[in-house]
N, C-alpha and C positions, 0 to 999 in steps of 0.2 A: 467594497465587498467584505470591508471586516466586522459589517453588521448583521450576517450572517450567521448564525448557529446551526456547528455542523459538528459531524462525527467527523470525530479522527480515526486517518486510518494510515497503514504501514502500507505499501506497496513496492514488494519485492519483485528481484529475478534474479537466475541464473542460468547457463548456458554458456553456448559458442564464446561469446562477447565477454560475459563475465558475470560478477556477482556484483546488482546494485541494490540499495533500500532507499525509499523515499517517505517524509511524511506529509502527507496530505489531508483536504477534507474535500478534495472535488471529486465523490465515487459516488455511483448512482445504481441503480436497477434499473435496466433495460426491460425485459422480458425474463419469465418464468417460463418459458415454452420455447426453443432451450433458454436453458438459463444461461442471462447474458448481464454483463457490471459493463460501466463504463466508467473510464480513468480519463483523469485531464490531468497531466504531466508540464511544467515550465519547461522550453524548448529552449531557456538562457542556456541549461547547465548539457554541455555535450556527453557528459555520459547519461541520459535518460536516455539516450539512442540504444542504451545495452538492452530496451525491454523492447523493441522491434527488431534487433538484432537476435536474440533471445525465441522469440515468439511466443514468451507464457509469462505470465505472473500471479503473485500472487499478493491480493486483497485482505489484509488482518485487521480486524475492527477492531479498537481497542481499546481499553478497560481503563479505568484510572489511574488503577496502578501499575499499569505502560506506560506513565507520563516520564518517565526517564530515562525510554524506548526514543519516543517519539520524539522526545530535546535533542536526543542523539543524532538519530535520523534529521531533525530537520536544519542539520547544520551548528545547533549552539555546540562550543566546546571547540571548532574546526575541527573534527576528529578526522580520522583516518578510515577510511573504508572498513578494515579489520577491528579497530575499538570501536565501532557503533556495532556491528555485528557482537560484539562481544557483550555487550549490553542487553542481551537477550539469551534464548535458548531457542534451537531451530532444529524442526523437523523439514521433512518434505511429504509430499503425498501424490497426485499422480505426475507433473510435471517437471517437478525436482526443484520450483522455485521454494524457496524458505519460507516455510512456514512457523509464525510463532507461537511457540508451545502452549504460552498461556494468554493468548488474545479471548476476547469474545467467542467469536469464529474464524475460520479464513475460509476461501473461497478462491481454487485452485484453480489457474484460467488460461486457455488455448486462447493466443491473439487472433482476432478472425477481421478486425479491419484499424486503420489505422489514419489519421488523417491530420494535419495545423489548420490550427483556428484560430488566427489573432497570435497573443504570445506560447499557446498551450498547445500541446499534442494531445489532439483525444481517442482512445485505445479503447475497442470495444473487443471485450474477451468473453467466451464461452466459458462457462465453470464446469470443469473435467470432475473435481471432487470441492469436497467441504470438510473442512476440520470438525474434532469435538467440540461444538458449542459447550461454553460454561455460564456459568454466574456470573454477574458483578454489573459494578456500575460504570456506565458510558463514560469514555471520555468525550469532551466535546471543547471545538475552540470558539470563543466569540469575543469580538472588540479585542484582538492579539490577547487573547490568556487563555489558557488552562480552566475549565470550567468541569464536575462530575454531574454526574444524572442517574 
């Protein structure tokens, strides 16, 4: 699967359960009619259960110079929940998951079904709102690295 090129992206939540960030490249576009993303979350690490606990997330696509967002998030460093968070700046918008300030876009999402498949949970969410789109250049991961577009 690491011969894939794909956008990286952040996928947050908070709520009930708590506050988690992930980095990922498994997001998709369901439908524009509503508008629906779907998430494939690893089902190893038991805190991703906070984004069905939760029941919103949010989707940040992100830009290249997020890549020290997304090291955070994906584990390098072993951080701590609070220092990867820190490695950003975060708003919220309609669901109160964190959105990042300065991603591409994000794409603020009501969980509307949820399901395991194999090793992954996959999360399909309606988008409640959408951040400021900006400028910049994609990040993207292929063959394990860091790649811009």
């Amino acid at each position: 699967m690491s011969h894939f090129a794909a956008s990286v992206c952040l996928v947050t939540t908070d709520g009930p359960a708590g506050r988690r960030g992930v980095t990922v490249t498994s997001v998709c576009s369901v439908s524009d009619e509503p508008p629906t993303l779907l998430v494939c979350l690893n089902q190893s690490s038991a805190s991703n259960t906070r984004f069905d606990h939760n029941g919103v997330f949010a989707v940040n696509i992100l830009a290249s110079h997020n890549e020290p967002v997304a090291r955070a998030f994906s584990g390098e460093g072993k951080l701590e929940l609070e220092e990867r968070f820190a490695a950003g700046r975060w708003a919220t918008l309609a669901t109160g998951a964190p959105i990042l300030a300065d991603a591409l876009v994000s794409f603020d999402c009501r969980v509307i079904d949820s399901r395991p498949v194999a090793t992954h949970r996959v999360i399909l969410g309606e988008v409640l709102a959408i951040g400021e789109p900006t400028l910049g250049e994609s990040l993207l991961y292929r063959a394990r690295r860091y790649h811009s577009l």
